[in-house]
Each structure stands twice: as C-alpha cells, then as structure tokens.
ZADO-1210 file (C-alpha; in nm, 4 decimals, padded with zeros to 6 digits):
<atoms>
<atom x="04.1204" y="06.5976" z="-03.3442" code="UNK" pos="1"/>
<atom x="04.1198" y="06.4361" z="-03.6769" code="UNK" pos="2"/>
<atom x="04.4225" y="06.4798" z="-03.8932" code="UNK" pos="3"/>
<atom x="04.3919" y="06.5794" z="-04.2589" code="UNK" pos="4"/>
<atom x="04.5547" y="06.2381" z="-04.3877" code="UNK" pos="5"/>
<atom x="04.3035" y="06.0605" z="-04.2542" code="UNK" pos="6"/>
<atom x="04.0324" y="06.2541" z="-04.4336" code="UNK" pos="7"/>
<atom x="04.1549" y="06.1913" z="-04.8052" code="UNK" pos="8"/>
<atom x="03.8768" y="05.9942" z="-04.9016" code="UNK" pos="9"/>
<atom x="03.5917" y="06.2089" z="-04.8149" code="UNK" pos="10"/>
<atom x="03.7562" y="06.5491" z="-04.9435" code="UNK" pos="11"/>
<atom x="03.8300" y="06.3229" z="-05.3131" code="UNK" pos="12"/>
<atom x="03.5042" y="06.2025" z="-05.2882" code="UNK" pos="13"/>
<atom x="03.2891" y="06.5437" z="-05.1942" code="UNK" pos="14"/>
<atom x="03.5185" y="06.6883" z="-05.4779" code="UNK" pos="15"/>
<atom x="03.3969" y="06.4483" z="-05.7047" code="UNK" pos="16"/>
<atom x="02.9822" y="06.4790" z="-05.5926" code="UNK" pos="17"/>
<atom x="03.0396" y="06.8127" z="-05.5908" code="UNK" pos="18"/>
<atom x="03.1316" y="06.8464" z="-05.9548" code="UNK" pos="19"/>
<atom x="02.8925" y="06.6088" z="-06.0686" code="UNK" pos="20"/>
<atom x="02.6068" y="06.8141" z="-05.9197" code="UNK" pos="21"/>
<atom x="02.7759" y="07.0889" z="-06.0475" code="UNK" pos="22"/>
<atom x="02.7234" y="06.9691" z="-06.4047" code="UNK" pos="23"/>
<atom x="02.3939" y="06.8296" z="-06.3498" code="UNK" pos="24"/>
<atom x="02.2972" y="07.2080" z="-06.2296" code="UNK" pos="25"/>
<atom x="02.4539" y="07.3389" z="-06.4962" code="UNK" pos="26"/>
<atom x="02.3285" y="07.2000" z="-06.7830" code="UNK" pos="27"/>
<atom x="02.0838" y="06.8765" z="-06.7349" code="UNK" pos="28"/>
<atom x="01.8499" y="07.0801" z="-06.5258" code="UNK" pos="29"/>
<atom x="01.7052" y="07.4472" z="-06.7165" code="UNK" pos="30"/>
<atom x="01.7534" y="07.5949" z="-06.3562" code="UNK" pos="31"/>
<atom x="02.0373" y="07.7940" z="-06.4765" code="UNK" pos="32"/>
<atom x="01.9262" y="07.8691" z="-06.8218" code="UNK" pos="33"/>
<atom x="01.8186" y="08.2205" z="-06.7719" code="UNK" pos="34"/>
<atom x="02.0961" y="08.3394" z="-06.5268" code="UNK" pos="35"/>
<atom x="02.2294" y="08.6123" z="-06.7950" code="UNK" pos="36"/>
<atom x="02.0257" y="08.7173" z="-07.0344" code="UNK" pos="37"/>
<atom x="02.1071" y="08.8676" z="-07.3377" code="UNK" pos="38"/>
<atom x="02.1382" y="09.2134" z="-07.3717" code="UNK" pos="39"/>
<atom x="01.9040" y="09.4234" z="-07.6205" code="UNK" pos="40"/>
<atom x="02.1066" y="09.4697" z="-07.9648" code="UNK" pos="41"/>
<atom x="02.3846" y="09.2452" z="-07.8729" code="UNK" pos="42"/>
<atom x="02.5370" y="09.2933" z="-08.1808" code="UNK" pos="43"/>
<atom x="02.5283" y="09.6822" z="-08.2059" code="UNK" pos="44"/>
<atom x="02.6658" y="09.6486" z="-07.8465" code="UNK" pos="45"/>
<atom x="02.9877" y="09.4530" z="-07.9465" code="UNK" pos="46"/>
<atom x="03.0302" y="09.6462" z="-08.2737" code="UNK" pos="47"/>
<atom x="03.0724" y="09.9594" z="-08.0593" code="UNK" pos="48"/>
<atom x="03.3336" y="09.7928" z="-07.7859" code="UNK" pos="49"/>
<atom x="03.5589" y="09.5491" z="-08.0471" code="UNK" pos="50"/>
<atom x="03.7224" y="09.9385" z="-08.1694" code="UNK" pos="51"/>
<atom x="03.8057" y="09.9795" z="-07.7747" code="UNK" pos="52"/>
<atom x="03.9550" y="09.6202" z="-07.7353" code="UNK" pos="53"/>
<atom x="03.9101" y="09.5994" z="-07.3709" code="UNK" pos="54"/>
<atom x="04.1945" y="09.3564" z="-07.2530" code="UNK" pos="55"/>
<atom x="04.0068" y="09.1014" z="-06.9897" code="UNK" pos="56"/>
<atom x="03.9235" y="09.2314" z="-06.6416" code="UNK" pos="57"/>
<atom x="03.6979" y="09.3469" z="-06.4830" code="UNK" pos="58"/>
<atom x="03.5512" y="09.7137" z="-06.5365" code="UNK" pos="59"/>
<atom x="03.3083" y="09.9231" z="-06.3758" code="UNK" pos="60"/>
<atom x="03.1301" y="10.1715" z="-06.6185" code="UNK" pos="61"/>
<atom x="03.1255" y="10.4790" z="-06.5487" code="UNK" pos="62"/>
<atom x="03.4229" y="10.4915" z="-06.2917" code="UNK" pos="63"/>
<atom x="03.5554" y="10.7873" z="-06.1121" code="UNK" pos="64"/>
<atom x="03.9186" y="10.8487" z="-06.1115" code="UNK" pos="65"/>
<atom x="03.8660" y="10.9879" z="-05.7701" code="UNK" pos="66"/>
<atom x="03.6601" y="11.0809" z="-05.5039" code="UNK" pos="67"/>
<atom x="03.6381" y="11.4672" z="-05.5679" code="UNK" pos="68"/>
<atom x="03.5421" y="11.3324" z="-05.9546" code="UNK" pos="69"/>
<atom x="03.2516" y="11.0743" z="-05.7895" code="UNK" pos="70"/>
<atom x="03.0813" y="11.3808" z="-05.6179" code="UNK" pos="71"/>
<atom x="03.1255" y="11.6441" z="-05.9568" code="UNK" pos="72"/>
<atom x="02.7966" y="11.7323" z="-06.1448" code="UNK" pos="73"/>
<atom x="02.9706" y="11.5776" z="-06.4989" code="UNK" pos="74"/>
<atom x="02.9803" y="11.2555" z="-06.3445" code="UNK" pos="75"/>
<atom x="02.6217" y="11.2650" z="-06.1413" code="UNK" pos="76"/>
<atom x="02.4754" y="11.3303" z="-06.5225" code="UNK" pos="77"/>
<atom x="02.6765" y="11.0305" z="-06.6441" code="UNK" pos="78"/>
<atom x="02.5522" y="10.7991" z="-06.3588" code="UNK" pos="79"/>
<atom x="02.2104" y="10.9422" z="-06.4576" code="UNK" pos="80"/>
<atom x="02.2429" y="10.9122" z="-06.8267" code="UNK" pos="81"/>
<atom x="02.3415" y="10.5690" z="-06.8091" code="UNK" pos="82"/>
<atom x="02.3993" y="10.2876" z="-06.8577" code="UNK" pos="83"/>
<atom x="02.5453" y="10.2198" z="-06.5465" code="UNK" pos="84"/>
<atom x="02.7619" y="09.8754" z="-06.5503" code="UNK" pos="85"/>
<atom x="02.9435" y="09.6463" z="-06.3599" code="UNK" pos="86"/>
<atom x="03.1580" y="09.4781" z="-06.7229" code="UNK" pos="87"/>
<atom x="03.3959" y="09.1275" z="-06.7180" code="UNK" pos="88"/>
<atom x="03.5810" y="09.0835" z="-07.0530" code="UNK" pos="89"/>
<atom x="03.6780" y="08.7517" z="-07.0904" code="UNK" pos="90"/>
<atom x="03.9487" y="08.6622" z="-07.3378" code="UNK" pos="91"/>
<atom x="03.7337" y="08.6477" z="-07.7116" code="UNK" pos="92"/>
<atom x="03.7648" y="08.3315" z="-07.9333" code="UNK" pos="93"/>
<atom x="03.6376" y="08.0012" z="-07.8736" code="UNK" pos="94"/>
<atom x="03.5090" y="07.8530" z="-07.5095" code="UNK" pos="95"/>
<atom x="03.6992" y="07.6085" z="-07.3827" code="UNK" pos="96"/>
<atom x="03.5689" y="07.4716" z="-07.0730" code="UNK" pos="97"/>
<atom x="03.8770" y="07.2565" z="-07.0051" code="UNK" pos="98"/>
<atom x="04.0704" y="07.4712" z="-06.7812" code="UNK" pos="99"/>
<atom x="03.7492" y="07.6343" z="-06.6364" code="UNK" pos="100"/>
<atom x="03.6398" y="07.2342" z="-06.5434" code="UNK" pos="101"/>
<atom x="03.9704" y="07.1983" z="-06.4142" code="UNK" pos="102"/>
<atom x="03.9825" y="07.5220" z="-06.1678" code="UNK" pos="103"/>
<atom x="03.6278" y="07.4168" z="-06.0384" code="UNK" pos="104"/>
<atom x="03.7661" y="07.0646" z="-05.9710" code="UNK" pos="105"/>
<atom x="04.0416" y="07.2188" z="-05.7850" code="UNK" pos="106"/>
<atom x="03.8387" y="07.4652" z="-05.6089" code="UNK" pos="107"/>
<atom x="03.5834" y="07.1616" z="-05.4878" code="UNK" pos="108"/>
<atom x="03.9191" y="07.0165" z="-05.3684" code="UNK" pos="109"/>
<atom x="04.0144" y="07.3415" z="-05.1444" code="UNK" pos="110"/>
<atom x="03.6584" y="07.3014" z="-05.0293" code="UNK" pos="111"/>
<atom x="03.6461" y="06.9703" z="-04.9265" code="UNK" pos="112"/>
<atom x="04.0487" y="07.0405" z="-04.7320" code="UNK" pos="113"/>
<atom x="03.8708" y="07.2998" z="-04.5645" code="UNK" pos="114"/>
<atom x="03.6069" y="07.1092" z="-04.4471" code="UNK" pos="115"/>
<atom x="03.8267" y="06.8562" z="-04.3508" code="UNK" pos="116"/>
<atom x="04.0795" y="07.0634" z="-04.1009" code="UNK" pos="117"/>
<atom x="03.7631" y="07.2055" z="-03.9682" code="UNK" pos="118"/>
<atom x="03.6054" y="06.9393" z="-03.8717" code="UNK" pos="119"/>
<atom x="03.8738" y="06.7376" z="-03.7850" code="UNK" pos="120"/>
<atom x="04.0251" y="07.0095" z="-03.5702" code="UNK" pos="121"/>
<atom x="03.6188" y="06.9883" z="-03.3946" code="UNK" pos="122"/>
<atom x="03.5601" y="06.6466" z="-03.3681" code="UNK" pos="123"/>
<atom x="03.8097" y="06.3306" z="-03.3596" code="UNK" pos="124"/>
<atom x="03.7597" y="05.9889" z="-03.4917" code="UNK" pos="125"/>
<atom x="03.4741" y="05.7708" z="-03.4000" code="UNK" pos="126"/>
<atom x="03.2356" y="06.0621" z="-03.3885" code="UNK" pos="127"/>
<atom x="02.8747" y="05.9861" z="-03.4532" code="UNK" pos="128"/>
<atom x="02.7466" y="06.0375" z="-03.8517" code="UNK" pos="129"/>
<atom x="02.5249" y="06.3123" z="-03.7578" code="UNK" pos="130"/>
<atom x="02.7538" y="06.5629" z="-03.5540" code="UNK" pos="131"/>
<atom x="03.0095" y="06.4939" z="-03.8669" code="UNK" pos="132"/>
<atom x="02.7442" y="06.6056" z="-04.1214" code="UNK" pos="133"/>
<atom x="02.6640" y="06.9459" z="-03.9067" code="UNK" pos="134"/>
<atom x="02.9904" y="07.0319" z="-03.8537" code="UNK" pos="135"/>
<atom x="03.0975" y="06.9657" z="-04.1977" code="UNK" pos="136"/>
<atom x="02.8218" y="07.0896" z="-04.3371" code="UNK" pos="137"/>
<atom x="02.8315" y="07.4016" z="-04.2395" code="UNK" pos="138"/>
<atom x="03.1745" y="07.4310" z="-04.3369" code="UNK" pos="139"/>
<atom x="03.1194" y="07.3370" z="-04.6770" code="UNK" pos="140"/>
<atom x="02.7737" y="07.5531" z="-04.7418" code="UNK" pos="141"/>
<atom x="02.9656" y="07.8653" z="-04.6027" code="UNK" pos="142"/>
<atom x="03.2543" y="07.8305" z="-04.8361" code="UNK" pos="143"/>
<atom x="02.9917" y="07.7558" z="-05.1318" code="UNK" pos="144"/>
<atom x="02.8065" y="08.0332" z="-05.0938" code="UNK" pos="145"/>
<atom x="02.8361" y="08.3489" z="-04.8724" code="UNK" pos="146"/>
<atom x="03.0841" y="08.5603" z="-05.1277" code="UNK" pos="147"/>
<atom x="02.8569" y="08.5105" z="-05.3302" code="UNK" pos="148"/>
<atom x="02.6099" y="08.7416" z="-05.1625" code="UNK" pos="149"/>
<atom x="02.9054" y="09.0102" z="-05.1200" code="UNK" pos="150"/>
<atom x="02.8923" y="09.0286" z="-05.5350" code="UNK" pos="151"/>
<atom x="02.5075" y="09.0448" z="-05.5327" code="UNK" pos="152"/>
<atom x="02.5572" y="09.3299" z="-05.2414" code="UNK" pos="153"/>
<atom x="02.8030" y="09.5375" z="-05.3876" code="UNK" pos="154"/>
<atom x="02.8311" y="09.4382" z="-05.7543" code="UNK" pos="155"/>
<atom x="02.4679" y="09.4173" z="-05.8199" code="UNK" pos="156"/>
<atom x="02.4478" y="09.0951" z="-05.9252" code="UNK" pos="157"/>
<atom x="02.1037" y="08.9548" z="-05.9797" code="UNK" pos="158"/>
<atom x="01.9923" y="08.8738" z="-05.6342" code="UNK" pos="159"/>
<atom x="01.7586" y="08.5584" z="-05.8314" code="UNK" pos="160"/>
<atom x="02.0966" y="08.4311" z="-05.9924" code="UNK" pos="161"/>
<atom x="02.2789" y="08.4332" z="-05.6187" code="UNK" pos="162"/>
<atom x="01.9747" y="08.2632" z="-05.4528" code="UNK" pos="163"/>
<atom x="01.9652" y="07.9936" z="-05.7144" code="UNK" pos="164"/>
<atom x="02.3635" y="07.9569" z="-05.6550" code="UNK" pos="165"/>
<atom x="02.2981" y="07.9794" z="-05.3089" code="UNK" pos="166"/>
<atom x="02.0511" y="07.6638" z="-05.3713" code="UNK" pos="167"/>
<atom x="02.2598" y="07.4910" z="-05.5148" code="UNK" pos="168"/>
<atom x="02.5830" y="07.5665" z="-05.2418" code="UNK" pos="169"/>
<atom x="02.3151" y="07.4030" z="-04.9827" code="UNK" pos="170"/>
<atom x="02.3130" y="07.0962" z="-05.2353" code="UNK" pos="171"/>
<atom x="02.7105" y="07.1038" z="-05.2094" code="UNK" pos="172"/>
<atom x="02.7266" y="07.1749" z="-04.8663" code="UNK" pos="173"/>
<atom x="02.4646" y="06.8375" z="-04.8043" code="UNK" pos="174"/>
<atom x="02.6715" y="06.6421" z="-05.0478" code="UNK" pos="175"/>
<atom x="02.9839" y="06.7356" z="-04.8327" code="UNK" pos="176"/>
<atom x="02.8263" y="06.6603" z="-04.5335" code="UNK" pos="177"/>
<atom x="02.6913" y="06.3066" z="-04.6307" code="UNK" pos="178"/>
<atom x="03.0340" y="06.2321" z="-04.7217" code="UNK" pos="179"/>
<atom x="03.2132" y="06.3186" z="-04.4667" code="UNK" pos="180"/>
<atom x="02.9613" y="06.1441" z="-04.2113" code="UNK" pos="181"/>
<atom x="03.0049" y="05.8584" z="-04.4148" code="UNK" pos="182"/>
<atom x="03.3743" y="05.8564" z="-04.5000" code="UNK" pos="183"/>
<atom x="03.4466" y="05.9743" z="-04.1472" code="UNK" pos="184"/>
<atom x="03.7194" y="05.7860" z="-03.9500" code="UNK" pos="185"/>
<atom x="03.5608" y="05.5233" z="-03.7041" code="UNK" pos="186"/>
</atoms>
C-alpha cells in the first residue's frame, strides 16, 4: 500500500492537466460547439415560461403526480401531444463561470484522491510506471465518465454529446494515469 500523503503531487498535478484539457475541450477545440443546440423560436419559448418563473431545478415535462396518473388516458395524450422534456433552470442573469471553474477544479481534485487511495491501496511504492498508469487509469476514466451514460440512459441525453464527453473522460483518465506513473512514489 501507498498512503494518500504520499500521493499529493500527482492528485495536484492530474487536477491541474485535467482542467487544462478541460478548457482546451471546451472552447479552443469546436468539438463541443454543437452539444446543445438551440431550440426552434427560442424567444417565443422563453416569453411563454418567464410568466411561470420556474425557480432552478430540475423538471421533467409532463410529470405524473403518481403512478395511477402515469397509466390514465389524459396523460398518454399529453405524452403524445408533446413536447416531451427533460428541463434544468439555471438561475437567469449573467454567466459567471467563476464558481462553476472552481467546482470543476474541486471535482478534478476528488478525482485525482480517488485515484490515489485506489491505487495506492493496489499497489505500494516502487511499482513499475506501467502497472501505475492501468490501475490509475482506470480509476480515473470510470469516475470521468460512466454517470454520464446513466443521464444519456434514463434522461435522454444526446447519446453524441455523452460519447464526445466520454472521449474526452478517456483523455482525463490518460492524463491521470501518466501522472500518476510518473509522480508515483519510487
């Protein structure tokens, strides 16, 4: 075993590749650019909903209050009349992307922790760079990607928008992995 003070370094430093990737993903490369479209007569659309003020959440559209109202013929012609819609209201006003930066810093952080109590619970100091890198790889591609395919399963999420996320959680998970290989304890 490898304890978790002795993997600072490469969780700070996978945390910190991480996010830069992240942000090269994001918005140097156009590989995200089309992710969420807009949505025909956007502003018809939000004229209808500001009345309703939505306070931020998540809301599913139309929803049941219960099963015996799921299997009812009012709500069958509702499903069928659409639109059907899976709706996150986030707070209106300007975008900051400070705190949103900072909780995705944070989150790379849990990531990398993760990792590092894995595979430092699998493998102890001295270990070879390889073994380090598959160990900690997988690790880190796991907790990069696969809720993401529970959203795309249940939520409907675009299944294009989770593979390219997916993509790039294999490009987090590698930049983990060369890391920690790197970083490990000899």
């Amino acid at each position: 075993m490898t304890g978790l003070a002795a993997l600072w370094l490469p969780i700070l430093v996978s945390a910190v590749l991480v996010f830069l990737a992240s942000f090269v993903s994001h918005t140097v490369l156009p590989w995200h650019r089309n992710d969420y479209p807009r949505v025909p007569n956007e502003d018809a659309l939000m004229e209808a909903m500001r009345p309703h003020a939505p306070p931020p959440g998540d809301y599913m559209v139309p929803r049941a209050a219960s099963q015996e109202e799921m299997r009812a013929p009012a709500f069958a012609e509702k499903l069928a009349k659409g639109p059907v819609m899976v709706l996150t209201v986030i707070p209106s006003g300007p975008f900051s992307m400070g705190k949103n930066l900072a909780q995705w810093f944070a989150y790379c952080l849990a990531i990398g922790i993760l990792t590092a109590y894995v595979t430092g619970r699998a493998l102890p100091a001295g270990t070879h760079y390889l073994r380090v890198f598959q160990i900690a790889g997988a690790t880190a591609f796991i907790a990069y990607t696969t809720a993401l395919w529970q959203v795309a399963i249940w939520f409907r999420r675009a299944w294009t928008t989770t593979l390219k996320d997916t993509v790039d959680g294999l490009v987090y998970g590698l930049l983990t992995a060369g890391t920690f290989g790197w970083l490990w304890p000899r």
